[in-house]
N, C-alpha and C positions, 0 to 999 in steps of 0.2 A: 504494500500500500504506500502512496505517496502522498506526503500532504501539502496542500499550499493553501496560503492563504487568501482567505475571502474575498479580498480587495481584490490581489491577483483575479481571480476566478471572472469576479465581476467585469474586469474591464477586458478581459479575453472575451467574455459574451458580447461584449458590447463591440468589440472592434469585429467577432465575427458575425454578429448580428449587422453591422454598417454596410460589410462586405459581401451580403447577398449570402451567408452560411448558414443559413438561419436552422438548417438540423444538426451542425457541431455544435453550435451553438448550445440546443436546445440538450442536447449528449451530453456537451461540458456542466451545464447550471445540475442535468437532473444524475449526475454522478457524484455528487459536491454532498459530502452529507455532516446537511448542518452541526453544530455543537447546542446552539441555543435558540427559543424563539424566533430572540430579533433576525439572525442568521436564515433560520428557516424563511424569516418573511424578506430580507435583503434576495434571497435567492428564488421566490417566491415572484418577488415583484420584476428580477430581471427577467425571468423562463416565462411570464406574465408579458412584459415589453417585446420580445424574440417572436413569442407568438402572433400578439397583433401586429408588430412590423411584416411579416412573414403573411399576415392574412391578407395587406394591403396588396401585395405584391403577388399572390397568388390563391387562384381561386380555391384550391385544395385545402386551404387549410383555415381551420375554425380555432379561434381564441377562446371559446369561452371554458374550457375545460381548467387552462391556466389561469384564468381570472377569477374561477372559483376559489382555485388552491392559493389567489392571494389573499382574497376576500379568504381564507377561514385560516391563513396565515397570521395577517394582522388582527385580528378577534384573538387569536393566543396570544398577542405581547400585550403588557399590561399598560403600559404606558408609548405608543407608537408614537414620534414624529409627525405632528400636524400634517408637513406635507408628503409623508404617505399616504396617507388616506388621499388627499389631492391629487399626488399621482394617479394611484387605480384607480379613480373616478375620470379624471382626464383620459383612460386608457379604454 
C-alpha cells in the first residue's frame, strides 16, 4: 500500500479532471480511503466535481450518484465549511 497525501490526491483529480480524464480521475479520488469525515467529504466533493464536469462533456455519464455520496458526506462532519455546502449546491 502506498500513501499520499490528501492535498496531493486532490489536485491530481483536478488536473486530470481539467484534462479530459475524467475516469482516472474518478479511479484516483475512489481508491483514496479516507482517514476522517472531513476527508471522506474533501474527496467526496472532488469525485462529486469529476462527475458533473464529465457529464457536461459527455452524454454517458450521470452525476447524480456522486452528489448523493457528497450530500451524505457532509451530513457526517459536524461542523463543514460554509462554502461546502455552496459548493455542492453550485454543483
Amino acid at each position: 500500500m502506498i500513501a499520499i497525501e490528501l492535498s496531493r490526491t486532490l489536485e491530481a483529480a483536478t488536473a486530470l479532471r481539467l484534462a479530459g480524464r475524467w475516469d482516472v480521475a474518478a479511479a484516483l479520488l475512489g481508491a483514496a480511503k479516507p482517514e476522517t469525515a472531513e476527508d471522506r467529504l474533501a474527496l467526496a466533493m472532488a469525485a462529486a466535481d469529476v462527475e458533473v464536469d464529465a457529464s457536461l462533456w459527455l452524454t454517458s455519464t450521470d452525476a447524480a450518484a456522486a452528489l448523493q455520496r457528497a450530500e451524505a458526506a457532509l451530513a457526517d462532519v459536524a461542523s463543514p465549511a460554509p462554502e461546502v455546502a455552496w459548493d455542492l449546491d453550485l454543483l
